[in-house]
N, C-alpha and C positions, 0 to 999 in steps of 0.2 A: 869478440867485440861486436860481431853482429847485435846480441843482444836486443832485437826487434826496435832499438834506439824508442824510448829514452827510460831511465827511470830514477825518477826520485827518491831519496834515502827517507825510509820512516826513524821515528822518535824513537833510540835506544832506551832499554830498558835502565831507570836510576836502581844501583844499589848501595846500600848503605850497611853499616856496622862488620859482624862476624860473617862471614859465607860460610854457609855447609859445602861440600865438596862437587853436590848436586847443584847449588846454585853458582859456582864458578864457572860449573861445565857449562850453566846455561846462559852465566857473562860473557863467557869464550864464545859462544855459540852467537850472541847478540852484535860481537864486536865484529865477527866475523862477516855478519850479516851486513853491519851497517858498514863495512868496508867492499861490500860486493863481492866477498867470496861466497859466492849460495854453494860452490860444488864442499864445500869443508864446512860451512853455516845447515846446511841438509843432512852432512856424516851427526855433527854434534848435535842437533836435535832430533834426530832419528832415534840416536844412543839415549837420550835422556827419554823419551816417549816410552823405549822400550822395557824402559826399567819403573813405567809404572807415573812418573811425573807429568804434568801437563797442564798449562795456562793457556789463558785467552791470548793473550799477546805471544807466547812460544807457537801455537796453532797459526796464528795470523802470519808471524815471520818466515813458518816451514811453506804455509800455502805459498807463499808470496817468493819465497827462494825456486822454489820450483814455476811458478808463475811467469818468474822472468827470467827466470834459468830458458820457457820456452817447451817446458815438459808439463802443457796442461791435465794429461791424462792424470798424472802425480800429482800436480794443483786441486785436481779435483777430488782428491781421494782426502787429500789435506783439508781442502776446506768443509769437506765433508762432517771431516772428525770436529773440526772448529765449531761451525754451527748444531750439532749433535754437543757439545759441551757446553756451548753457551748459544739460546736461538738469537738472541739480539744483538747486532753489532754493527758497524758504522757501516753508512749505504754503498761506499764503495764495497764491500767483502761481496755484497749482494752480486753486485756487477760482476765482479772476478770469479765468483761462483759460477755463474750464471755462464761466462764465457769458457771456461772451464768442462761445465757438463756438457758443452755443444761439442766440445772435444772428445767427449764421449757418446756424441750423437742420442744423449738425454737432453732432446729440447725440451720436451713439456716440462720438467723440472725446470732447464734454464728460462723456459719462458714464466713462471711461477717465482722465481727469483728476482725477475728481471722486473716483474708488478710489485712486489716489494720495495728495489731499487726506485722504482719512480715514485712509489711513497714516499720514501727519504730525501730525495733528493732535490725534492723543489726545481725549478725553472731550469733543469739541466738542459742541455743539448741533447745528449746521451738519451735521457728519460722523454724527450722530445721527439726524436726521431721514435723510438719505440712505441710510443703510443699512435703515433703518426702513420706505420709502419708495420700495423699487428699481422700483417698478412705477408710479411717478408721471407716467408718461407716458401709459397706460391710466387711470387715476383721472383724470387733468387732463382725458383724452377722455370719459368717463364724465359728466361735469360741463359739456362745450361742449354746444352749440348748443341754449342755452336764452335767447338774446339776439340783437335784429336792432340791428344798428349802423352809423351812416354819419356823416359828417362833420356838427357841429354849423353849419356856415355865415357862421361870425364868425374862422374862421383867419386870421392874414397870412402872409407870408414869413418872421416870424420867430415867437419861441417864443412859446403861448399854452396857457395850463393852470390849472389850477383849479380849484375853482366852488365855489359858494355862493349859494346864496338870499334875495335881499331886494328887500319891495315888491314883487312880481308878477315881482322881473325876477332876471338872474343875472349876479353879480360873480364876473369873474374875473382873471388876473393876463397879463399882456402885455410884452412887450419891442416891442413896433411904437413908431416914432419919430415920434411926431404934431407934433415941430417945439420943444416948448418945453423940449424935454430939451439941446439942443443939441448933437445928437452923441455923448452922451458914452458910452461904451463899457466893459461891463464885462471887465475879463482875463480872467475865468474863462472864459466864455460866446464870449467876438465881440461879443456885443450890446450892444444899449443897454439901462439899468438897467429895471425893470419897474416898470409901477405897475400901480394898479385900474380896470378896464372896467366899463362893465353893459354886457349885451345884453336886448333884447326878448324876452319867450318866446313860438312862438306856437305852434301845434297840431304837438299832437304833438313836443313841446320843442325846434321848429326855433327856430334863434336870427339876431337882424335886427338893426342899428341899433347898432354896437357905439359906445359913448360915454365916455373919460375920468372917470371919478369922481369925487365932488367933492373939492377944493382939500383941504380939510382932513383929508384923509389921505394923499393925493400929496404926493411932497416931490421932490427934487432925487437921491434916489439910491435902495432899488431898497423897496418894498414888493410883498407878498405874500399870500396864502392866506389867509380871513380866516371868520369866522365869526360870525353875526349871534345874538340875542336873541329871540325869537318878536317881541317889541313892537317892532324896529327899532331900539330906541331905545340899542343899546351893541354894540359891534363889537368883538371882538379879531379881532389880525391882526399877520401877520409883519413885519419892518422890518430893514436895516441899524441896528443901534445908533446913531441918528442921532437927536436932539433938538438943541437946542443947539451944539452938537461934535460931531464927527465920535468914535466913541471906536471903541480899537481895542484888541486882546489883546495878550500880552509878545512876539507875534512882528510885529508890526504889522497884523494882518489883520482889517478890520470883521466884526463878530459879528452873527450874526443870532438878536434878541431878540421875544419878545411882548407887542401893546403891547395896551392898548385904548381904546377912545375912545367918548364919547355924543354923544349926537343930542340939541340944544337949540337953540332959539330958532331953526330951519331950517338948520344948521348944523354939521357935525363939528368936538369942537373935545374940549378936555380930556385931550389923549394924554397915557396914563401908561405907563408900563414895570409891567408883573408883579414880583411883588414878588421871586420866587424866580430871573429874570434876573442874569447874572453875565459880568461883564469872562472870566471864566477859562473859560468854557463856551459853547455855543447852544442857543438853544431858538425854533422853529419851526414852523410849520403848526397853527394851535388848531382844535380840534374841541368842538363842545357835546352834551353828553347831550340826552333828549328834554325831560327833567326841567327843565334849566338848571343843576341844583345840582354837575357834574361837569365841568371842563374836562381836554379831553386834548388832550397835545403831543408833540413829540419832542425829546429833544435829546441830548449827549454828556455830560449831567454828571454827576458823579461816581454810583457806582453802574450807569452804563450797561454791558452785556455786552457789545455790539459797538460799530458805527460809529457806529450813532443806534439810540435806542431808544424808544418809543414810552410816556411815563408818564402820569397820569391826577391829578388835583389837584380837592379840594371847593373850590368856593365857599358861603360860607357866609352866615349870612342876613343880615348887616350887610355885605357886600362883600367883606369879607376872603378871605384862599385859606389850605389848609390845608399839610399840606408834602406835595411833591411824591412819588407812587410811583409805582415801576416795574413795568410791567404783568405782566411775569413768563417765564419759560421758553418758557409756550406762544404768546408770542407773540414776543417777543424773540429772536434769536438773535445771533451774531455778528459777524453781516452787517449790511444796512441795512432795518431798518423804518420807514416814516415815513409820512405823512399818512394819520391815523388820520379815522372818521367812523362815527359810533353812531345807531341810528335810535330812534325812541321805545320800539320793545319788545323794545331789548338786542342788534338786528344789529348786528355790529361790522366794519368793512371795515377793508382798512390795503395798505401796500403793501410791497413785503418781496422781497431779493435771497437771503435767507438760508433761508427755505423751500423746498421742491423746487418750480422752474415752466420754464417755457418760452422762458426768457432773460430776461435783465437785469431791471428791479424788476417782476412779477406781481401780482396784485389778487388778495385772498385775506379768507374771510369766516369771522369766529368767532362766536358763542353768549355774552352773558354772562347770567351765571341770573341768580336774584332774591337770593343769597348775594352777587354782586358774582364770582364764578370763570367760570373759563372755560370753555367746553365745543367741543369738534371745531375747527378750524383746515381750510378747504376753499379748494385754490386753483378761481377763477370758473370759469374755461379759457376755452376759446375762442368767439366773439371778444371778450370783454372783454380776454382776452390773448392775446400775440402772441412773437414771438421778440424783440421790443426793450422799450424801459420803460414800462412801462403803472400810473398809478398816477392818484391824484386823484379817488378812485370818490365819486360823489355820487349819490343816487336819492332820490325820492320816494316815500314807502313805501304813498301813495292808488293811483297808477295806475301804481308800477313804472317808470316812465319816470325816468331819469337822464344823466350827461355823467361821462365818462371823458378823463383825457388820456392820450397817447402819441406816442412820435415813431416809429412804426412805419412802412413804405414806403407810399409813395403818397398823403402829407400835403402841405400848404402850405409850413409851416416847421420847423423845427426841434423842438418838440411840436405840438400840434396838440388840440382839446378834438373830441370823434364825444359823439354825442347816440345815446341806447340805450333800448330798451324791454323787459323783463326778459318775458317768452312764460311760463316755466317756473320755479314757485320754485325752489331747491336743500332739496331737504328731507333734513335730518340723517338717517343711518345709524344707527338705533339698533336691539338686538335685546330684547325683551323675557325673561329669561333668570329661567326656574321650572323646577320640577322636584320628584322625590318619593326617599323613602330607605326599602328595604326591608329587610327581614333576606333574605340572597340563600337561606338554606335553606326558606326557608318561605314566602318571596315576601310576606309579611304587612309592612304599613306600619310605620316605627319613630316613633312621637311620640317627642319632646324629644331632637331628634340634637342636636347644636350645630355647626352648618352653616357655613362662612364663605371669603366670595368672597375673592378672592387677586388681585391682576396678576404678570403675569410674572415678576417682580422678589421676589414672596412679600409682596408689601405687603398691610396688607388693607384692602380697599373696606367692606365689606360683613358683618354677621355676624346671627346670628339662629339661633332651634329651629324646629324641626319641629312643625305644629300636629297633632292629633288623629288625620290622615289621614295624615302622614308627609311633609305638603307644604311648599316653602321656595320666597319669591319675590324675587327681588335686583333686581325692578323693571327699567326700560332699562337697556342698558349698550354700549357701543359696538361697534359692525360693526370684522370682522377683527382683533379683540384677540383676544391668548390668557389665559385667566384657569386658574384653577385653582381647585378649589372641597373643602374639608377638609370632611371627616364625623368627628365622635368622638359615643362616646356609650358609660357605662361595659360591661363585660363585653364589646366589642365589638372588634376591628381598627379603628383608625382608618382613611379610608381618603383617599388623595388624588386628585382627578378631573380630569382635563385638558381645558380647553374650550378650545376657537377659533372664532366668533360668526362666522357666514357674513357673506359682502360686499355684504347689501342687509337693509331693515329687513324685521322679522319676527319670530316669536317663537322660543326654544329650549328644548326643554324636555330635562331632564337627568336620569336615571333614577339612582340610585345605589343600590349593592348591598354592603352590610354582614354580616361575616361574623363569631360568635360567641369570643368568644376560646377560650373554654373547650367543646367541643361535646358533645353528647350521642353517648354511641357504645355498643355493646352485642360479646356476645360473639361471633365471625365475621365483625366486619368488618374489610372490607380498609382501611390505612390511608392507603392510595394517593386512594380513592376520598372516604373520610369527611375528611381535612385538603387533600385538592388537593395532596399530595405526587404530584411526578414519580417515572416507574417508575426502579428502579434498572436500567442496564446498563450489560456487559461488553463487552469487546472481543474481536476473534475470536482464541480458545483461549486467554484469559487469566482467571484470576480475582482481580486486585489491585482496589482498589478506585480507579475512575477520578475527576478532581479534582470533574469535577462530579456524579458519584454522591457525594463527600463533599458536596456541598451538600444534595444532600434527604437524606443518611443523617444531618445534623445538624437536621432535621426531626423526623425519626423520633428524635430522642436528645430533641428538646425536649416532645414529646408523649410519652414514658415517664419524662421528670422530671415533669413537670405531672398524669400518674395513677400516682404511686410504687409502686398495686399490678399493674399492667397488664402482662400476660405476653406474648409473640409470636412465632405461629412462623414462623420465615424460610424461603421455599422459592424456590429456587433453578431458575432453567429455561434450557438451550442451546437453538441453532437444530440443525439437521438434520446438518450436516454433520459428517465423522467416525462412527466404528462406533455405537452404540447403548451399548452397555459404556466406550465412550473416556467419551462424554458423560453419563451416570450420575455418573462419579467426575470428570468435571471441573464439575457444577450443585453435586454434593456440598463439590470447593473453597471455590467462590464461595460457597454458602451458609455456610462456614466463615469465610471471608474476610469477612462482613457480620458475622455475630456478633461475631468479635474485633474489627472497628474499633467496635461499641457499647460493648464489655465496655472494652476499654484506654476510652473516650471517661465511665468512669463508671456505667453498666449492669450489675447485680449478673449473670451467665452464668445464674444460678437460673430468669431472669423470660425467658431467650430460649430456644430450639430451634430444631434447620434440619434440613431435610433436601433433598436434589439429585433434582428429578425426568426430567433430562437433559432428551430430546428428546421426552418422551410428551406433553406438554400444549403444543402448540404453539397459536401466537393465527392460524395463519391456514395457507394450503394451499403451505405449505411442505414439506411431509415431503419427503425423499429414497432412503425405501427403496423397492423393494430395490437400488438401481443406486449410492447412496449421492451421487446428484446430483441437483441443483434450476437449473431457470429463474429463479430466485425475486432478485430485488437483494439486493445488499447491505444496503439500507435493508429490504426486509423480511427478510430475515436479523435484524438486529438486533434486530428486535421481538420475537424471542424469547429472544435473549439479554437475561434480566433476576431480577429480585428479587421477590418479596412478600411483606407483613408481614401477618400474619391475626393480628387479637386471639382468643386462647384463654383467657383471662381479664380479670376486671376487678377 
């Protein structure tokens, strides 16, 4: 029943008319499947594979039996064959491939899958994060080796996962056949159904003594993950829809609901169903805040993004529960998030296929503030995670010591619970991000800019003035985001600033530099120099006006509208080459050629003058006489073919 919660039934295969004997097997094999028996759905396409048959949709259902069977190593071998028989297929296979190979620690494959996947799949989360994320193999390393880990000591041969806290000791969930199950075997799994253990805790949270849990919550078919009360005294906990009846959804398949039950008279007894449980949905693995007044679950009902989503529900002070919500983008994606677990001061763990990790479900820890939002998303890395599922993170937040499960190599059974003691907290990436706003001519502080943080996207975070000294502080904000940070303030350029917040905590401090719209200028200056106009130039032995000399000569047009009476004289300079007389009469062109693209552009001819000073006034040791040639590049060549506008009046 683990089954890494949740999975959706795909579209059985229609058949029609006569069956050959080979397409029954592979009816049988489909029925099987869309009933969630992958362990008999895997025998019957196995057998048909073997004997030589083989479709796109048989490949798809084998991968995908084994996929959520939880045996990616097998998934991937499946899907392997799938895309080998046909390369094109819908963007999910991509994804499940892709998660898949990382189970067999082929990322470059899985990351080549995964550029595919965001091909197809448009505005996903999934494909969001990934592109967002290309370097989440160095970040996942960044984040290991701050946990020592080894097997908790109550494994069997078959699946054991879970944990929770009650009475000094730890309940967890088991598939081991201690006789009074009878055999009985679940399809999805191989197993026999699962119920509730404790184990002993002893130093250093080795665990001893594992023992059946009491009667009153064991039943005959599969319980689950469970979550205790500080007082002991009320449990919730996973169950096949099982009271009374057996009850099953409109495709026959038992549902998995959350019940809860108290602790009276020595006794579990009083199982109730959640009120917000439903025939057409699942909802499994409950989690409790520190508080008690918040329970979280997972499940696929309506409103969910992906396969299972992870939502959050009050309880309220008379018992009652409030209506379920879904925890949101930053944790949710498309994929599968499930078994969520919150510590008293807002760590939030959870387990997740659909964020970037290290194959198949990753253990991954968010931030929630005192608003109830969410802050950073960090996968643990390694070794809490592995290339296969790793999920069920439970810790003690006194001494850091906790119990993970995984069916990663070199286990008991099938998962497997390891006992961990956290070395090193993960401590959030934040950058402290302040800074000041000058006028850039006079380097002087500007109070009252109106400052305002940005993300990438131009959203805004953040907004505020400039105090006294021209300073602005946007408080923490996250490592390796890019923000952007808007200055206005009036008579001034607005100006927009581009940050990117280094990849470790610290502070940033951001200088910004404001320029006057309107400037003070006098008579002889250049206006190349006073507006941060570029020089104008020519090309060699041309004097038309080049496209982007009409970019700053429409500089130069918008600073002689903006001072109607401002006169200027245009003077005109060649580089060396050619006579002396050539280049006299051709500076005199081009200073020609500036005036009339001002005059035609609206500029009275009154307010301009030019004159061509050829090759006398050179900017650097270029000349060429008397031999009428230079060493000099082309590029410094060019530096002296150019323009200048000198104010002669104002």
């Amino acid at each position: 029943m683990k089954n890494k919660f949740l999975h959706i039934a795909l579209i059985a295969i229609a058949t029609c008319g006569t069956l050959t004997a080979q397409n029954k097997k592979l009816a049988k094999g489909t029925k099987q499947y869309d009933n969630y028996a992958y362990v008999d759905a895997i025998k019957t396409y196995e057998r048909i594979f073997a004997k030589g048959y083989k479709s796109q949709d048989m490949l798809q259902k084998l991968g995908d039996s084994y996929y959520y069977k939880g045996d990616l190593t097998n998934a991937a071998k499946w899907y392997g064959e799938l895309f080998a028989f046909v390369p094109e297929n819908p963007a999910e296979y991509y994804f499940r491939y892709a998660q898949s190979l990382k189970a067999t620690n082929d990322y470059a494959k899985a990351d080549q899958m995964m550029i595919k996947f965001n091909q197809l799949s448009g505005n996903e989360q999934r494909a969001k994060l990934a592109v967002s994320q290309k370097d989440y193999l160095a970040q996942i390393k960044k984040n290991s080796g701050r946990f020592t880990l080894e097997n908790a000591g109550i494994n069997s041969e078959y699946s054991d996962y879970g944990a929770a806290y009650y009475d000094k000791k730890l309940v967890f969930t088991s598939a081991r056949d201690t006789g009074s199950l009878g055999k009985r075997k679940h399809t999805w799994t191989g197993e026999s159904f699962t119920n509730l253990y404790t184990a002993d805790i002893g130093e250093q949270g080795a665990l001893s003594n594992p023992k059946r849990f009491e009667r009153g919550l064991n039943t005959r078919v599969n319980e689950s993950t469970c979550a205790f009360t500080k007082d002991g005294k009320t449990v919730y906990f996973t169950r096949n829809s099982f009271l009374e009846k057996r009850e099953k959804n409109s495709k026959g398949s038992t549902l998995l609901k959350v019940y809860t039950a108290t602790f009276e008279n020595g006794k579990w007894g009083n199982v109730k169903e959640l009120p917000f449980n439903s025939n057409d949905y699942q909802t499994a693995h409950p989690a409790l805040s520190g508080d008690e007044k918040t329970l979280y679950f997972v499940s696929d009902m309506p409103g969910t993004k992906g396969l299972s989503d992870i939502f959050k529900v009050a309880i309220n002070g008379d018992g009652s529960f409030g209506n379920p919500v879904n925890m949101g983008n930053l944790i949710n994606t498309e994929g599968r998030e499930s078994f969520p677990m919150v510590t008293s001061d807002g760590e939030f763990y959870f387990a997740s296929d659909g964020h970037p990790g290290l194959g198949g479900l990753d253990v991954f820890y968010a931030k929630i503030q005192a608003d109830g939002s969410i802050k950073y998303v960090h996968n643990l890395g390694e070794p809490i995670n592995s290339s296969k599922d790793d999920f069920a993170y439970l810790i003690n937040e006194k001494d850091r010591t906790g119990y993970v499960s995984s069916n990663r190599e070199g286990g008991n059974g099938n998962d497997d619970i390891y006992r961990f003691k956290e070395n090193t907290r993960l401590v959030d990436c934040e950058q402290a991000v302040h800074g000041i706003v000058t006028d850039k001519e006079t380097g002087k502080p500007l109070a009252g800019v109106s400052v305002v943080l940005q993300d990438q996207n131009f959203k805004v975070l953040k907004e505020m003035k400039t105090d006294a000294e021209g300073k602005f502080d946007f408080d923490t904000q996250d490592c390796e985001t890019k923000f952007y940070i808007k200055s206005s303030l009036p008579e001034y350029n607005t100006v927009d600033t581009p940050l990117m917040t280094p990849n470790e905590s610290g502070k940033t401090f951001v200088t910004v530099e404001m320029e006057r719209t309107v400037k003070p200028v006098t008579v002889g200056d250049d206006l190349f120099k006073a507006f941060g106009i570029k020089i104008i130039y020519f090309d060699l032995d041309k004097s038309n006006i080049r496209p982007d000399a009409a970019v700053e000569l429409a500089k130069v047009l918008d600073v002689l509208e903006q001072y109607p009476t401002m006169e200027l004289d245009i003077r005109s300079h060649t580089d060396c080459r050619q006579t002396y007389k050539y280049n006299l009469s051709l500076s005199n062109r081009r200073a020609k050629s500036t005036v009339a693209w001002l005059v035609k552009n609206g500029i009275a001819a009154s307010r301009l003058t030019e004159k061509g000073y050829g090759e006398s006034q050179l900017v650097n040791d270029c000349a060429c006489e008397p031999t009428n040639k230079s060493e000099c590049t082309e590029e410094q060549h060019q530096a002296n073919r150019r323009s200048e506008f000198i104010i002669t009046k104002l």
